[in-house]
C-alpha positions in Angstrom: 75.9 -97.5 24.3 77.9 -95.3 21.3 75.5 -94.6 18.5 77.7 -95.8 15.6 78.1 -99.4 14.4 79.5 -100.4 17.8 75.8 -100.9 18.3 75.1 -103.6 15.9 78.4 -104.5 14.4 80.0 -107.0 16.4 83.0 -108.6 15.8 85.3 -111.1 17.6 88.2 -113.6 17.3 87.1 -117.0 17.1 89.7 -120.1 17.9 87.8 -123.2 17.2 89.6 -126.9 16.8 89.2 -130.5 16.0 85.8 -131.4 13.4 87.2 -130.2 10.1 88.7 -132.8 7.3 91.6 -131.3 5.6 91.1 -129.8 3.0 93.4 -127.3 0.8 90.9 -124.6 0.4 90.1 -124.9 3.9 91.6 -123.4 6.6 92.7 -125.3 9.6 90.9 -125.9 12.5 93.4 -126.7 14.8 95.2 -123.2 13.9 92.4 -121.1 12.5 91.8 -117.5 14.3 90.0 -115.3 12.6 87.6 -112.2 12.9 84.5 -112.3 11.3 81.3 -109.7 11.6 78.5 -111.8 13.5 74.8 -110.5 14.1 73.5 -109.1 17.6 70.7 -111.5 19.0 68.1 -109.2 18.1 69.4 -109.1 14.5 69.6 -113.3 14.8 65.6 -112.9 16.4 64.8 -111.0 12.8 66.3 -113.1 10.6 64.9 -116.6 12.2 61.5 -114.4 12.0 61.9 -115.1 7.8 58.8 -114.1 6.8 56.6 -110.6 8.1 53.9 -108.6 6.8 53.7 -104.5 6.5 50.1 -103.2 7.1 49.7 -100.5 5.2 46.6 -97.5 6.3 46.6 -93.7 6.5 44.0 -91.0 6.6 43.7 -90.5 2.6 42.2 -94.2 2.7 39.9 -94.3 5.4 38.7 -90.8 3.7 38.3 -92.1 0.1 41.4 -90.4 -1.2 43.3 -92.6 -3.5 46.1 -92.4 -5.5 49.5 -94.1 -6.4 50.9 -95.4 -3.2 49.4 -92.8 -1.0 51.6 -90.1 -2.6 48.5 -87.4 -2.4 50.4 -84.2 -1.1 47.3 -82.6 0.5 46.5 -81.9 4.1 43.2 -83.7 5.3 40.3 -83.1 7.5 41.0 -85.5 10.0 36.8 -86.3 10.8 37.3 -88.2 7.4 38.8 -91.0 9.4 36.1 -93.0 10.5 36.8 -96.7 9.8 33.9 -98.4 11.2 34.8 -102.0 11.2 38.4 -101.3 11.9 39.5 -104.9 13.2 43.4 -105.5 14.1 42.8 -109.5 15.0 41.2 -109.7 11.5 44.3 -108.4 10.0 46.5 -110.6 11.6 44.5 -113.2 10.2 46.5 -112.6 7.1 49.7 -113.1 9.5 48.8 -115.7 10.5 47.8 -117.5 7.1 50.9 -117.2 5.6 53.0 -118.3 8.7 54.5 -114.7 9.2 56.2 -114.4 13.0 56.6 -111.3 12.8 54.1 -108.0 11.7 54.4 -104.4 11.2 52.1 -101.1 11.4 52.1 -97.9 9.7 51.2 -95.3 12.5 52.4 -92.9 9.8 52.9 -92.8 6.4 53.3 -89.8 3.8 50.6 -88.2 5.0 51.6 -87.5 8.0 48.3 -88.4 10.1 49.2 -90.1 13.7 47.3 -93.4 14.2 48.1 -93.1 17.6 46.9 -90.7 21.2 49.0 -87.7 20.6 49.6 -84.2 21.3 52.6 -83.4 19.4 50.5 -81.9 16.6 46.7 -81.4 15.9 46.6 -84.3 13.0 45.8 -88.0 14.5 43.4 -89.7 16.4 42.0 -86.9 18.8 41.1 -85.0 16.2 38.3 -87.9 14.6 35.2 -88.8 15.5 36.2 -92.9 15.7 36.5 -93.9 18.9 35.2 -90.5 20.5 38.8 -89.1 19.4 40.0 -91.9 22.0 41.4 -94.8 20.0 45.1 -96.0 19.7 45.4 -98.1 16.2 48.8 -98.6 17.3 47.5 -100.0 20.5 45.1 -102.4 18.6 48.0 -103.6 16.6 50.5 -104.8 19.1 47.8 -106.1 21.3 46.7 -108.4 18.1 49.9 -109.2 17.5 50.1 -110.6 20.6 47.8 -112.5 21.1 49.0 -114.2 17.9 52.0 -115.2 19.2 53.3 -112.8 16.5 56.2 -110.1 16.7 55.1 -106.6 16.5 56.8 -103.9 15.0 56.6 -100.2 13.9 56.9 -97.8 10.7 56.8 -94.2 10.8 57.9 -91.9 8.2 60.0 -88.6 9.1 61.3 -88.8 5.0 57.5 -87.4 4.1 55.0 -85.9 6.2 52.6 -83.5 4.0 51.0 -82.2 7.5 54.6 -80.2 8.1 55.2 -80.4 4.7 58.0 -82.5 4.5 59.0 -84.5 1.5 62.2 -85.6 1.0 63.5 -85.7 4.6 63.1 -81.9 5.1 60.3 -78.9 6.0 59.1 -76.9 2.3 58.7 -79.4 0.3 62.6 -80.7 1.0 64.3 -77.4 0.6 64.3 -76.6 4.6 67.0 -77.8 5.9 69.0 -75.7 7.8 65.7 -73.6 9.4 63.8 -72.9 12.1 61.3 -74.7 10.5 63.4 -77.8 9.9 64.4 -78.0 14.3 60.7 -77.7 14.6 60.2 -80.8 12.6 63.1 -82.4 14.0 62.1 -82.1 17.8 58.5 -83.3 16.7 60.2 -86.4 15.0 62.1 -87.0 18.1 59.0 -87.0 20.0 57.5 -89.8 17.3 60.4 -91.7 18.2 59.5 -91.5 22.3 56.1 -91.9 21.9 56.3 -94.7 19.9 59.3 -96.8 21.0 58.1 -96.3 25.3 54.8 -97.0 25.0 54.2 -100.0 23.6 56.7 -102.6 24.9 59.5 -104.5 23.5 59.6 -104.3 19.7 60.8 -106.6 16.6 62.1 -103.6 14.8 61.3 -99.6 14.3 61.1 -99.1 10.7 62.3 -95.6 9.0 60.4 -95.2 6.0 63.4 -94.4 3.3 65.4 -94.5 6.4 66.0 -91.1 9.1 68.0 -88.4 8.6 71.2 -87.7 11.2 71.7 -84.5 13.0 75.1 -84.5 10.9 72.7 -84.2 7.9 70.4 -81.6 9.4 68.0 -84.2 11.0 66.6 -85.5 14.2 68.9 -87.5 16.9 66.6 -90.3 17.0 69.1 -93.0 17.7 70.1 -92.5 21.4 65.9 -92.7 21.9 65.4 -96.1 20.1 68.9 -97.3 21.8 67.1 -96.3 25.4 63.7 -97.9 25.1 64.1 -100.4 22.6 67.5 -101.9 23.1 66.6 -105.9 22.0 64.8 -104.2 18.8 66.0 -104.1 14.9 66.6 -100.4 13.2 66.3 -100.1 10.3 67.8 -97.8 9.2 70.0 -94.3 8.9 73.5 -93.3 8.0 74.5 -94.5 12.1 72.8 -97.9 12.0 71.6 -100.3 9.7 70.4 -103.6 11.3 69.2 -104.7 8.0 69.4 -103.7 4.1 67.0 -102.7 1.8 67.5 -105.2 -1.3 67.1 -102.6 -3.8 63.8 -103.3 -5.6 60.4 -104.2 -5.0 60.0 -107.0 -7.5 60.9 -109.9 -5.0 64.5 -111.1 -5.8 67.6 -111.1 -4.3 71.1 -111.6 -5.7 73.1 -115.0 -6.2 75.1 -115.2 -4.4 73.5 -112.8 -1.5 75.7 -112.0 1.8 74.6 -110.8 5.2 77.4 -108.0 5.4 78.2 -105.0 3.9 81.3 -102.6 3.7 82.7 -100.9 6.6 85.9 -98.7 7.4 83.2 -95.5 6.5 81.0 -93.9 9.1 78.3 -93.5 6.2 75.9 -96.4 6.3 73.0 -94.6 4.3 71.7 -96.6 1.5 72.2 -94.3 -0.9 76.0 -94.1 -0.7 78.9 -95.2 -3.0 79.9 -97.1 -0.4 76.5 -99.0 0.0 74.4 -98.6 -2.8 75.9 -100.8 -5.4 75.6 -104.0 -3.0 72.2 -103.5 -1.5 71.5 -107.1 -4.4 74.4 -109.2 -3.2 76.2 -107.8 -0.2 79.6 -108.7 0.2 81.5 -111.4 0.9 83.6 -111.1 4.3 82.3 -107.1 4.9 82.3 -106.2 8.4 78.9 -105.0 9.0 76.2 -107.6 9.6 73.4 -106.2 7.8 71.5 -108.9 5.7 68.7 -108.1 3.2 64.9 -107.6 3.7 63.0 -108.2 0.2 59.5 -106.1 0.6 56.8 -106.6 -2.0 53.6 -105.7 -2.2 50.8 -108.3 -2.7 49.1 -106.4 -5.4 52.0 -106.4 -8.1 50.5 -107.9 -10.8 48.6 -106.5 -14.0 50.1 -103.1 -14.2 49.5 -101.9 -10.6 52.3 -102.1 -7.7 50.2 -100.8 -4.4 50.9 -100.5 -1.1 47.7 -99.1 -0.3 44.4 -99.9 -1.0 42.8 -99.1 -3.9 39.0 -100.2 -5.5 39.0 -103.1 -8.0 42.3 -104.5 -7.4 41.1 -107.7 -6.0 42.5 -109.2 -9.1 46.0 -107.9 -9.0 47.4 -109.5 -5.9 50.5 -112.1 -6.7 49.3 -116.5 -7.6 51.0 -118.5 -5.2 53.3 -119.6 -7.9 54.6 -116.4 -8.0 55.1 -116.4 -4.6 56.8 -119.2 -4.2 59.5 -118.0 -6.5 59.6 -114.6 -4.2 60.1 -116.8 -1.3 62.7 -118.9 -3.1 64.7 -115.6 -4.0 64.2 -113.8 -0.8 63.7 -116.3 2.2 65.7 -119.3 -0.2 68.9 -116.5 -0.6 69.7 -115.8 3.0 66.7 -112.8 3.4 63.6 -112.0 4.4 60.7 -111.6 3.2 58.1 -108.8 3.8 54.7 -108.8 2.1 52.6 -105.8 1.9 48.8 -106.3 3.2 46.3 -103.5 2.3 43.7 -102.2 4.7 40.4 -101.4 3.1 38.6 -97.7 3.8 36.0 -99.4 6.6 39.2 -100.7 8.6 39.6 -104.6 7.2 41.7 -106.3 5.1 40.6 -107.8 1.9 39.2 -111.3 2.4 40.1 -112.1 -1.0 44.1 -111.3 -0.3 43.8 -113.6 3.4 42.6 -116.6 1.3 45.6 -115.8 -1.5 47.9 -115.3 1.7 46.2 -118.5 3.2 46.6 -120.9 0.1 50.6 -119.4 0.0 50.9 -120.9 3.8 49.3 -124.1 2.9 51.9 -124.6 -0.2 55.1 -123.9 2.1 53.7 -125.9 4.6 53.6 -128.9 2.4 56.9 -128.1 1.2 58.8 -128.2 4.1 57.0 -130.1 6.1 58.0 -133.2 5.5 62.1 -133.6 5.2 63.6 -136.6 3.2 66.4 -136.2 5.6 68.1 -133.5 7.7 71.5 -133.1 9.6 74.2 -130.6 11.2 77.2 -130.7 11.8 81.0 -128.8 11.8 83.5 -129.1 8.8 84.2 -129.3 5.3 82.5 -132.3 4.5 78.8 -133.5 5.6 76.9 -136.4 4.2 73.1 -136.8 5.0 72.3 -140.8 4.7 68.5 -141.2 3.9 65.9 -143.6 5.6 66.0 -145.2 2.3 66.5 -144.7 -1.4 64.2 -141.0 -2.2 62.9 -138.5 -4.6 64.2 -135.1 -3.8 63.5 -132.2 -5.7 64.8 -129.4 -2.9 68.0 -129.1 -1.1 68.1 -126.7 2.1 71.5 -125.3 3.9 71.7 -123.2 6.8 75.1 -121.9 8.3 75.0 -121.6 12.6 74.7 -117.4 11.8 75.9 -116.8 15.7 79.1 -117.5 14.1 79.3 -115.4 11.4 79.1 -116.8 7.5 82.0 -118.5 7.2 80.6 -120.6 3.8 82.6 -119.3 -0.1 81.7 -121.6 -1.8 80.3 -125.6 -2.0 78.9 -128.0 -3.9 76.2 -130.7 -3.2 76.3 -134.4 -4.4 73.7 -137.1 -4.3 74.3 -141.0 -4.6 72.8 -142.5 -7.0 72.3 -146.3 -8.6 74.0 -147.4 -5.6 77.1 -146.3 -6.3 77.9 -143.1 -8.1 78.1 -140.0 -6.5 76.4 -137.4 -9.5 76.8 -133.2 -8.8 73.1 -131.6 -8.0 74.1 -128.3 -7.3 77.0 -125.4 -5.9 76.7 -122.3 -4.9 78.9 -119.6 -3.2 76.7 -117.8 -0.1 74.4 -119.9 2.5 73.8 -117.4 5.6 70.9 -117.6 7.7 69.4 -120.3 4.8 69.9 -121.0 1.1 67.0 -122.8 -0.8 68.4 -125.0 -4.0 65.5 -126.3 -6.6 66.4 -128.9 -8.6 65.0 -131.7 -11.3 63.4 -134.8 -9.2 66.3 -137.6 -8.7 66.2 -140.2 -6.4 69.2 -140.6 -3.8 70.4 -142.8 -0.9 73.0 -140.3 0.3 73.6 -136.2 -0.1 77.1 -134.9 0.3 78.0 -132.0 0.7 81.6 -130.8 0.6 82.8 -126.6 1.3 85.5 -125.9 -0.8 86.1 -122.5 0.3 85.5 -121.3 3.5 86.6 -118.0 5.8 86.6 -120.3 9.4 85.6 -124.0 10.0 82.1 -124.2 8.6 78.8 -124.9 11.0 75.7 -126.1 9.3 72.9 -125.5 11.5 70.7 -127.7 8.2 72.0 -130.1 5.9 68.1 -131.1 4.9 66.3 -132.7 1.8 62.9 -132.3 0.7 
């Protein structure tokens, strides 16, 4: 399979009819053909996944080493890791609480330390004395995802690796590229990449920190390995392939409207490029790469700090669940996911204090959308969702059939009301994979909702009510 967007980009003419009302904004079923970018099933597997958490651990912690997001640029003696109570099934605990399906590791971060059994270099687990030299954190990991019923996934950093002294994607401190020193780092990144994508079975994703140099750029070929042993998984993310966007900032927000696909017609899909960068927020409307937004945070964001990693006495800084709730409304609620960064603590355990926070959050969604009002599909321009009887809704919910493509400009919601008058609730422009509306309490018999605008005849997977 060709290592450009071939691999995830897939596009295809579509000739749908009948199930459409006529409308002059919307384009014909009967004689509609169009071409629209549509996600790969393993891209569709992310995006249902909604919600996943990043565990975040490296050498520096487990040694007592602490500093701003693990950013310390000095090489380690490895017999500092020795995390007694390491316990994978009690982090997924926190995976659990919240309702995360999916979860992802760390096996290295800036540091450069390999959580796993290797021999590529003398910096990981054989060198410690936990586990006699013998354990496999990355092992532990997917085994307890597992048994969760939870998705597993990967990180790894090749952007900064203080052991080779990497930082900024290249050997001497980013001014390598180009050297023999450089194609030594590359062939050991490349052996990252097979060790970690063979040995551990099928994946959710493999997860570039600040995304992978190309050989084009003077970096490892990386992509034919992850095509080869993980070919149902999500990459994420270099100038060749990007399964899924960054949304440009850690504070927990995407845009509004926010689109699934991004610009094409370039062969640079970096993050970082004109062509890219200025719609990581929104995406845009009708692009031809399928690449929708992942909104990270980290749950200790409040107060002044913003960590990844653990730190002492920041018990206090993880996020309320009210300020949650409104992540999960702009990430989750405008067509994204949402990726929440756990700490591990120096002895190997995650705080109890952010499993109860992550806990309480669960319980809130849960009795948020637990319980519909009402809730429908259906094909065309116009969908009305007829209530048991007469209720209080305070949250409208939409959801396009993404195995079509977004096909959804723009739309408006009405609800009946007194019996007989049909009163506006809300509109909106993008609805994707889902779109959350809030809106003040009002009590309806009916919702209606009519797509004014639309690239193909629309398919609600949700028409719902809460």
């Amino acid at each position: 399979m060709s290592t450009t967007r071939r691999v995830f980009l897939k596009q295809s003419s579509l000739a749908l009819a009948g199930g459409i009302l006529a409308s002059p904004n919307v384009v014909s079923a009967a004689t509609e053909r169009t071409s629209l970018a549509q996600p790969t099933p393993s891209q569709i597997r992310w995006q249902d996944c909604e919600i996943g958490l990043v565990y975040h651990f490296d050498l520096p912690i487990a040694s007592g080493r602490f500093s701003s997001n693990n950013q310390i640029r000095t090489r380690l003696d490895p017999t500092g890791y020795n995390p007694t109570r390491l316990d994978t099934d009690q982090w997924i605990e926190a995976a659990k609480a919240i309702g995360a399906r999916y979860a992802v590791f760390t096996a290295t971060h800036f540091n450069g330390f390999m959580q796993w059994q290797s021999d590529l270099y003398p910096y990981g687990l054989k060198q410690t004395p936990w586990r006699d030299g013998k354990g496999d954190v990355v092992a532990d990991f997917v085994e307890s995802c597992r048994k969760a019923d939870i998705l597993p996934g990967i990180y790894f950093s090749t952007h900064r690796n203080v052991y080779w002294q990497v930082w900024g994607h290249y050997v001497n401190w980013g001014k390598g590229r180009g050297t023999e020193a450089q194609a030594r780092f590359n062939r050991i990144a490349e052996g990252m990449t097979e060790e970690l994508c063979s040995r551990y079975g099928p994946l959710v994703q493999i997860w570039y920190d600040a995304g992978v140099k190309t050989p084009s750029e003077g970096g490892p070929d990386v992509l034919p390995i992850f095509e080869k042993h993980q070919p149902g998984s999500v990459f994420y993310h270099s100038r060749q392939r990007s399964d899924h966007r960054w949304i440009g900032n850690e504070s927990g927000h995407a845009g509004d409207p926010c689109w699934a696909t991004m610009p094409a017609g370039h062969e640079d899909l970096s993050h970082n490029s004109p062509n890219w960068k200025p719609h990581l927020h929104s995406g845009v409307a009708g692009g031809a790469c399928w690449s929708p937004g992942m909104v990270d945070v980290p749950l200790r964001a409040v107060g002044g700090v913003h960590n990844w990693f653990w730190n002492p006495g920041q018990d206090d800084n993880a996020y309320s669940c009210e300020q949650l709730d409104a992540i999960y409304d702009q990430s989750v609620g405008h067509n994204c996911n949402l990726v929440i960064g756990e700490v591990i603590k120096s002895d190997g355990l995650a705080p109890q204090s952010d499993i109860d926070r992550l806990s309480e959050f669960g319980k809130r969604l849960r009795r948020r959308f637990s319980q519909p009002a009402g809730e429908t599909s259906g094909t065309g321009s116009e969908l009305e969702l007829k209530l048991a009887q007469p209720t209080r809704i305070d949250q409208i919910v939409l959801a396009e059939d993404i195995a079509q493509g977004e096909r959804i400009r723009r739309y408006r919601v009405e609800g009946l009301v007194g019996g007989d008058t049909w009163k506006p609730l809300v509109e909106g422009q993008s609805v994707g994979h889902k779109w959350i509306h809030r809106l003040e309490p009002v009590e309806v018999a009916r919702l209606r909702l009519t797509v004014t605008e639309s690239a193909a005849p629309p398919i609600l997977r949700t028409f719902a009510a809460y």
